[in-house]
ZAKOL-115114 format. One record per residue (C-alpha): residue number from 1; residue in one letter; z, x, y. Coordinates in steps of 0.5 Angstrom, whole numbers. Each point is the difference from the previous one (the first is absolute). Example, Ala and Ser with C-alpha at 12.3 -4.5 7.8 and 13.67 -1.06 7.14 Angstrom:
BEGIN
   k r     z     x     y
   1 a    16    25    -9
   2 s    -2     2     7
! end
This chain:
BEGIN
   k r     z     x     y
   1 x   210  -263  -294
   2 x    -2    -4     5
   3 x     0     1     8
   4 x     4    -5     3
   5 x    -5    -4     3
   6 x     2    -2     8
   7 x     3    -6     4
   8 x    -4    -1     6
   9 x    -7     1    -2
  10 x    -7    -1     4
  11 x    -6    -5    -1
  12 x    -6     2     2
  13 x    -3    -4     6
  14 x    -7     0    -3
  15 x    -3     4    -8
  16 x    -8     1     0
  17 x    -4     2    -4
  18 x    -3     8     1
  19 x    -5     5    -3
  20 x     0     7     1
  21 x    -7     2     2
  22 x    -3     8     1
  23 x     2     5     5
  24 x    -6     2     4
  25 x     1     7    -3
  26 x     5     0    -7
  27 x     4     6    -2
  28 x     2     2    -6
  29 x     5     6    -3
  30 x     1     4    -4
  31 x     5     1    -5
  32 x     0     5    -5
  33 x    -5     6    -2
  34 x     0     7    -2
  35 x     4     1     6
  36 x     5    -5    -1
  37 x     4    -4    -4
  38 x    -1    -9     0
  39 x     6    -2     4
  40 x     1    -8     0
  41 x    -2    -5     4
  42 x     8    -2     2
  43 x     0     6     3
  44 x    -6    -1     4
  45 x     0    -5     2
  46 x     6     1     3
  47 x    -2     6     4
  48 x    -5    -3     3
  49 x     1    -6     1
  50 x    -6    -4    -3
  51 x    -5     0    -7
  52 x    -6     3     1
  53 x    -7    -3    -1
  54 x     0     6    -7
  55 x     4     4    -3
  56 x    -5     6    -3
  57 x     3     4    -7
  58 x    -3     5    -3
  59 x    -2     1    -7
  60 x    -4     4    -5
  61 x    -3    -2    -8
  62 x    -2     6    -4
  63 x     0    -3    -7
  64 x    -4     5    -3
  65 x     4     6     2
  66 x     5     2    -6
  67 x     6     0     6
  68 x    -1    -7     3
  69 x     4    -4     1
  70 x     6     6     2
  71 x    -2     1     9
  72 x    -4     6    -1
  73 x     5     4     4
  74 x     6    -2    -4
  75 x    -4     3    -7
  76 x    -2     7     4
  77 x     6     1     4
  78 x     1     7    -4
  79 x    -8     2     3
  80 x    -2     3     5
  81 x    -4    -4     5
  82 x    -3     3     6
  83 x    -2    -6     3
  84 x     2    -8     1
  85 x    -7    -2    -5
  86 x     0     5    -5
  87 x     4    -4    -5
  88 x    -5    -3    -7
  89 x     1    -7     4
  90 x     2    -3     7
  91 x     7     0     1
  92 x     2    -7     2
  93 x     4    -4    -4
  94 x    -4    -3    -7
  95 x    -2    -6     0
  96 x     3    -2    -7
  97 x    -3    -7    -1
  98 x    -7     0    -1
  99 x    -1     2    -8
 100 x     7     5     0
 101 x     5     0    -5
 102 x     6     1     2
 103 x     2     1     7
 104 x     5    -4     5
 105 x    -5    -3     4
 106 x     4     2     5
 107 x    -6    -3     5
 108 x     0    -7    -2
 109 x     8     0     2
 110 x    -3     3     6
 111 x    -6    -5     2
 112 x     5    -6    -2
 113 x     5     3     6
 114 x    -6     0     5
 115 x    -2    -7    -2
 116 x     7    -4     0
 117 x     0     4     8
 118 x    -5    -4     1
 119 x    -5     6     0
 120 x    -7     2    -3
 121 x    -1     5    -5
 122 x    -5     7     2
 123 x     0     3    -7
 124 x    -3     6     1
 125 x    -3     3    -7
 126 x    -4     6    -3
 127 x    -3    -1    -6
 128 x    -4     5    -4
 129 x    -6    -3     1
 130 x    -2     2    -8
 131 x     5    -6    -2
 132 x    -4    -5    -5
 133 x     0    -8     3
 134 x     6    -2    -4
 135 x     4     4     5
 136 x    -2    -4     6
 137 x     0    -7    -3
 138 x     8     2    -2
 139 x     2     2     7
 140 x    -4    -6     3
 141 x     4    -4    -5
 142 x     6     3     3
 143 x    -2    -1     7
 144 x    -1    -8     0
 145 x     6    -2     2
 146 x     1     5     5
 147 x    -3    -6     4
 148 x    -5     3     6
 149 x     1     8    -2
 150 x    -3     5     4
 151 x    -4     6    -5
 152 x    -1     5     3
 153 x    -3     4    -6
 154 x    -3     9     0
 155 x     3     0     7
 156 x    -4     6     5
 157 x    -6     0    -6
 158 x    -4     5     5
 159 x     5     5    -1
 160 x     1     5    -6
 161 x     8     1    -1
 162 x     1    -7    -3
 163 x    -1     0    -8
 164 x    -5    -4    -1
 165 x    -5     4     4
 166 x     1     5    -5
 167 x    -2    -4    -5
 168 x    -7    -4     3
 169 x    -5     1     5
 170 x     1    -4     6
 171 x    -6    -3    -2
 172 x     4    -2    -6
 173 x     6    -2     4
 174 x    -4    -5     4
 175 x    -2    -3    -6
 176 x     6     0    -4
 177 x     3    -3     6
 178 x    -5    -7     0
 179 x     1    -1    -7
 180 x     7    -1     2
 181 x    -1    -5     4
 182 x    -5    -4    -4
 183 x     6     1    -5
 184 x     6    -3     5
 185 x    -4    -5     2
 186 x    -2    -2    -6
 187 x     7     0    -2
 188 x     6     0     6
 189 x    -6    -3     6
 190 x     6    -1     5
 191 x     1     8    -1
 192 x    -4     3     6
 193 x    -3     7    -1
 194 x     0     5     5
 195 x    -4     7     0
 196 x     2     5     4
 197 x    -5     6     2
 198 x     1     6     5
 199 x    -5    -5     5
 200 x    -3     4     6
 201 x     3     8     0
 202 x    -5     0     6
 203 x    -2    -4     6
 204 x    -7     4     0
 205 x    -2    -2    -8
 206 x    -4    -7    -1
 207 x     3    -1    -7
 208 x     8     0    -2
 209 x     2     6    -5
 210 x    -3    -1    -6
 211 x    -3    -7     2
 212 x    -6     0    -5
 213 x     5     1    -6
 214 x     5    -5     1
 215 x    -5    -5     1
 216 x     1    -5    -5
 217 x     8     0     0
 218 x    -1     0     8
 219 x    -4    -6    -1
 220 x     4    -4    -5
 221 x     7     2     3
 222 x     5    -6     4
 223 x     2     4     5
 224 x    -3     7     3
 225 x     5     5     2
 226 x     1     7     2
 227 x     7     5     0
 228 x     1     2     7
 229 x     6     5     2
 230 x     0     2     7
 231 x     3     6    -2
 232 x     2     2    -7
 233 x     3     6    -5
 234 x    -5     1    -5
 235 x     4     6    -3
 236 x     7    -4    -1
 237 x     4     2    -3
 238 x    -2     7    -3
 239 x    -1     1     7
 240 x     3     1     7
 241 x    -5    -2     6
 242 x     1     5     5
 243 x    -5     4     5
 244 x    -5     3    -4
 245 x     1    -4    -5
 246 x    -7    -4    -4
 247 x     3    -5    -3
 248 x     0    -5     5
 249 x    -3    -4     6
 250 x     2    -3     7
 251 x    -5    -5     2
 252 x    -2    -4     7
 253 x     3    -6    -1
 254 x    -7    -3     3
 255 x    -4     4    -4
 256 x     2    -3    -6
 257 x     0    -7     3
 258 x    -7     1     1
 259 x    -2     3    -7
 260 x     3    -6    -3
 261 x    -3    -5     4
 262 x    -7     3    -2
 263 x     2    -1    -7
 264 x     2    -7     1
 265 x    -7    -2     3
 266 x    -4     5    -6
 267 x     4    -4    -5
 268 x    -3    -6     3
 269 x    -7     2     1
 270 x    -1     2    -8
 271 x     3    -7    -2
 272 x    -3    -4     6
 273 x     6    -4     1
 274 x     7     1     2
 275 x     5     2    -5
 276 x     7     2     3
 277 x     2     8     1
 278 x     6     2     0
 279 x     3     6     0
 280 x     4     1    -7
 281 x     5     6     2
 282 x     1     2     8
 283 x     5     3     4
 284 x     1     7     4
 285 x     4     6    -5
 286 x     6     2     3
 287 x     0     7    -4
 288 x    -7     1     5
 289 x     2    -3     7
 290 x     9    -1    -1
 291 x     2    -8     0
 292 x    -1     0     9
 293 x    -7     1    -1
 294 x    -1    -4    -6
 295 x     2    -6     3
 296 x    -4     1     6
 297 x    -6     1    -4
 298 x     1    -7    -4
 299 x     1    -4     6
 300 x    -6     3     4
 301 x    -4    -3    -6
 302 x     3    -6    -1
 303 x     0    -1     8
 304 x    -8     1    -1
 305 x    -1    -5    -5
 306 x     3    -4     4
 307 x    -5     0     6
 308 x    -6     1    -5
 309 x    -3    -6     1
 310 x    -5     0    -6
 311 x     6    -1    -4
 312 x    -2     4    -6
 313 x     5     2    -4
 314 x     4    -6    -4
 315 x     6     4    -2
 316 x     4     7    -2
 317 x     5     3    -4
 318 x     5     5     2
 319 x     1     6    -5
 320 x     6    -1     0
 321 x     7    -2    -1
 322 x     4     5    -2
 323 x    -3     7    -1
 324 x     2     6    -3
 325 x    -3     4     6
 326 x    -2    -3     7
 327 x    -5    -5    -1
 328 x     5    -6    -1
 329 x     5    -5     4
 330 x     6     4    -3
 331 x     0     7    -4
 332 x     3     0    -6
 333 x     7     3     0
 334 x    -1     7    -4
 335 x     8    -1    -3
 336 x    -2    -8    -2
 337 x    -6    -2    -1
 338 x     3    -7     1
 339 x     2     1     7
 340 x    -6     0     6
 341 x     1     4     6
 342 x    -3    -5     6
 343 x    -5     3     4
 344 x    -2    -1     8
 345 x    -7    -4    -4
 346 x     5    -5    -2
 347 x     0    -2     7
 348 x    -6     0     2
 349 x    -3    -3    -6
 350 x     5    -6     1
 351 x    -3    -1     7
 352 x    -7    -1    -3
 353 x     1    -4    -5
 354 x     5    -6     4
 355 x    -7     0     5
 356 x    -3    -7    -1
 357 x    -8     4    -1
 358 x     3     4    -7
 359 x     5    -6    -2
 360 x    -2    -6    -3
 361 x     1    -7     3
 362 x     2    -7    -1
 363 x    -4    -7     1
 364 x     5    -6     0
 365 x    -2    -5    -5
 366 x     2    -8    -1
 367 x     7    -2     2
 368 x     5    -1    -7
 369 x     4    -7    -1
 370 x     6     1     2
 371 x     6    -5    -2
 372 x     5    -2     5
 373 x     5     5    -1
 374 x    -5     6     0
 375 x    -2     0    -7
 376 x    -6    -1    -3
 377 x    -2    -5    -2
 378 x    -4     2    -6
 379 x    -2     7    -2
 380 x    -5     4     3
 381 x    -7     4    -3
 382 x     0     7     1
 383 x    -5     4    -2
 384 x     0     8     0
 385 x    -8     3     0
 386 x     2     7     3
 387 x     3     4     5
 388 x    -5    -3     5
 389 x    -1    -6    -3
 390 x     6    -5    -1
 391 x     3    -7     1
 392 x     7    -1     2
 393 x     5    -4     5
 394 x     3     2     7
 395 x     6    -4     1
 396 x     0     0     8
 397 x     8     2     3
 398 x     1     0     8
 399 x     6     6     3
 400 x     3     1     6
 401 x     1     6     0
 402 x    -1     6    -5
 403 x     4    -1    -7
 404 x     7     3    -2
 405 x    -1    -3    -8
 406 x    -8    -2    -2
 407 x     2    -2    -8
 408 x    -4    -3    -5
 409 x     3    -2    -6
 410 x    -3    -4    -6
 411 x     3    -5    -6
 412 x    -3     0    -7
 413 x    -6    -3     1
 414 x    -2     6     4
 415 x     4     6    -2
 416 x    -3     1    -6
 417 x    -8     1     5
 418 x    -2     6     2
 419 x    -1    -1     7
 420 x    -3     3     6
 421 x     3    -1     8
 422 x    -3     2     6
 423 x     4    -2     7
 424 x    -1     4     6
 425 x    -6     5    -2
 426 x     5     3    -6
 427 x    -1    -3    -7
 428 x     6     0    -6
 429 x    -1     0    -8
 430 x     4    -5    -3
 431 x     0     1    -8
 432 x     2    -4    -5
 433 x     8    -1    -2
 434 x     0     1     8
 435 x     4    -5     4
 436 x     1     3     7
 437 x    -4     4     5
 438 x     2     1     7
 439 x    -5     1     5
 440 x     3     3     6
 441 x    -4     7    -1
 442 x    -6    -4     2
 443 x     5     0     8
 444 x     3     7    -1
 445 x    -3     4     5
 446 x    -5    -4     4
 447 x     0    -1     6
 448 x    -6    -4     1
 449 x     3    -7    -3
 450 x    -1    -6     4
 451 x     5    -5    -2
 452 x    -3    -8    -2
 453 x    -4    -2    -6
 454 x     0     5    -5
 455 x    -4    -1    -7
 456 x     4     3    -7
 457 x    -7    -1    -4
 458 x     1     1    -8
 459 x    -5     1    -6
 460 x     1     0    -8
 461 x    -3     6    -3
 462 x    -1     1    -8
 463 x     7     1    -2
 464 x    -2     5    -6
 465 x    -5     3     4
 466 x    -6    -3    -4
 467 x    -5    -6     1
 468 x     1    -5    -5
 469 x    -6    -4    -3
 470 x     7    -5    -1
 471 x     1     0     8
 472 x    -8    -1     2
 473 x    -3    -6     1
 474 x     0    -5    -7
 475 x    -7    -3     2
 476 x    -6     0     4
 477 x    -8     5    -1
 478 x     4     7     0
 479 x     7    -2    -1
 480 x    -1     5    -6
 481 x     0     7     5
 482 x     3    -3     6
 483 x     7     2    -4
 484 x    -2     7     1
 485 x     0     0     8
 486 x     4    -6     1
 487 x     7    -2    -2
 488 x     2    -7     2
 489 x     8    -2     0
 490 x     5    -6     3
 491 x     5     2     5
 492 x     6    -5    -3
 493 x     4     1     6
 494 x     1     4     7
 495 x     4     5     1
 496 x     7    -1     4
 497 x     0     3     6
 498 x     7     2     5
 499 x    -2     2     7
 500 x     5     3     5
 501 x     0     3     7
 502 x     7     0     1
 503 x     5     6    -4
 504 x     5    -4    -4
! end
């Protein structure tokens, strides 16, 4: 059933082109791990207000082990484990894709969600480092039309807790991790690979941990990270963090800064150029500081970043979403494993997402043809390349005052699109089959809304969440892989807009 369209409806003044361009400093979330399960970008987005750079997914591929694909703590649940890394393999979700058979492939529906929110994909994925060449060509296959993944693979290499470290050298890790890359770039080249060390554990060491081992993969990597907790419960959840105890830490905010600042100027000493540093998984462990503090401490380090004028770090990622223990935005409901318990986190890291330095922004483009009604005068080329760089339209609207009804409806020409909207600092997902979106969340609680011209800004995303060579561009020296970054669409129509300030 169709929603009924309205009677009075508002043309637009002006519509422009406009594309988003990077934060100064992106931010990325996790979402899913060991210690949580995925929860949908719906939900997301609708607790937070606006998709992030990345969403981060945890994953694991053991072929070779005779449990694979089963989750490890699913196959050993009647097994006594006495600590969080004692299982055959990692327990993260298994990736069943690559050479698998079988399996529900549970992670690509997962990445299509990302996507079709407009997000980027952060896979990141243990793999036993034994597996043959067959194996990572499969996984870059499947990974292409994911467009501008994110791969973050062997994670935190320097440690001894992760699988993979028990089944090679570090040496050996460094070198298995630079034939990846040679592999993905060979066969997905718009995937970028990220390696991520321990980096710096002290400000007195000339070199990184395990610098000389991982030589090769830091040289061949993308992007260099490092994962930095301000305060974490290593011992979760076989332990409690009380005094006394040994299985966790409480960092100085400063000192960790300071740490990961050194990493990122060592990273470019050794590959003698700047590649970006992020920090792959960062937050303060409410199990160690309690959810006051652990705000505070997360503030504290986006504040520094802030003022740092060097501008070192390009991005980083919330650990996470929802978790089972305190690192999370939510804590997962012990009755429901669907339902998440808000924690004071949520509110600060709202804060940090709306300041313009962590957020991205938009440049306006060439005003669009209109027709004497306010229509188009013919349909508009939109082009998704990725969470910071797209082009869509901003249709221009001036109000006296703030809105009682900020509607969007769309005919049938747009109802089968997937669409994302941004108005007043909030963005809305339109899926395909969805012809209604009311705006007026963007005005809820905002007192800091100034009434006159206000831009409504739209984008097309992939409707099934993947590129397709169908929906690249048909002509020109590198049409061939310009499809697996960008998706080119016509907007047919505008949407029809209601705007009222007065109750009815």
């Amino acid at each position: 059933m169709n929603t009924p369209k309205p009677l009075n409806t508002v043309s637009p003044e002006l519509v422009r082109k406009t594309t988003i361009l990077p934060a100064k400093c992106a931010i990325d979330l996790g979402d899913g791990s060991e210690r949580g399960e995925y929860v949908d970008q719906d939900y997301i987005l609708s607790r937070l207000g606006r998709p992030m750079r990345a969403i981060n997914l945890m994953y694991c591929y053991y072929p070779n082990d005779k449990e694979w694909p089963a989750r490890i703590s699913e196959a050993y649940k009647d097994k006594d484990i006495s600590y969080a890394w004692d299982y055959p393999y990692d327990d993260y979700f298994p990736y069943t894709g690559g050479l698998t058979k079988g399996g529900d492939k549970e992670v690509f529906e997962c990445m299509k969600d990302i996507r079709k929110h407009g997000q980027d994909v952060l896979l990141t994925l243990t793999i036993d480092p034994k597996v043959s060449d067959r194996h990572l060509i499969a996984i870059a296959k499947d990974l292409r039309p994911f467009g501008r993944l994110l791969l973050r693979i062997n994670h935190e290499a320097t440690g001894d807790w992760f699988s993979f470290n028990k089944r090679a050298t570090y040496a050996e890790l460094g070198l298995f991790f630079a034939h990846c890359c040679e592999i993905f770039h060979r066969e997905a080249p718009q995937i970028k690979l990220i390696i991520c060390l321990d980096g710096y554990k002290s400000l007195k060491t000339e070199k990184m941990e395990k610098e000389d081992e991982f030589l090769p993969a830091i040289k061949a990597a993308d992007i260099v990270s490092a994962d930095r907790y301000l305060s974490l419960h290593w011992g979760w959840p076989l332990d409690v963090a009380e005094e006394g105890g040994r299985n966790f830490g409480h960092f100085k905010t400063r000192t960790i800064y300071s740490l990961t600042k050194k990493s990122a100027a060592r990273y470019d000493r050794i590959c003698r150029k700047h590649k970006p540093m992020v920090l792959s998984e960062m937050n303060a462990d409410g199990d160690v500081t309690g959810p006051y503090e652990q705000c505070d401490m997360l503030r504290e380090f986006c504040d520094m970043l802030k003022k740092d004028r060097t501008k070192w770090l390009s991005g980083f990622t919330l650990y996470q979403f929802r978790d089972r223990g305190r690192l999370g935005l939510e804590t997962e409901d012990p009755n429901n494993k669907n339902i998440g318990i808000e924690q004071p986190l949520m509110k600060t890291f709202r804060e940090i997402i709306k300041d313009p330095y962590f957020s991205p922004s938009f440049k306006s483009g060439a005003e669009v043809k209109l027709k004497k009604d306010g229509a188009l005068s013919g349909a508009v080329k939109m082009r998704w390349g990725g969470s910071e760089d797209s082009d869509g339209i901003e249709m221009i609207y001036t109000v006296d005052k703030a809105p009682v009804f900020f509607e969007c409806y769309f005919d049938d020409e747009l109802k089968d699109k997937t669409l994302m909207l941004e108005i007043n600092g909030r963005w809305f997902y339109k899926g395909a089959g969805v012809d209604f979106v009311d705006l007026m969340p963007a005005f809820f609680g905002d007192p800091s809304f100034v009434p006159g011209r206000i831009a409504l800004r739209l984008f097309m995303t992939p409707a099934d969440g993947l590129n397709s060579k169908k929906m690249g561009k048909s002509g020109g020296k590198n049409a061939n892989d310009d499809w697996s970054v960008n998706q080119y669409y016509e907007l047919p129509s505008l949407p029809i807009v209601r705007i009222g300030t007065e109750a009815l």
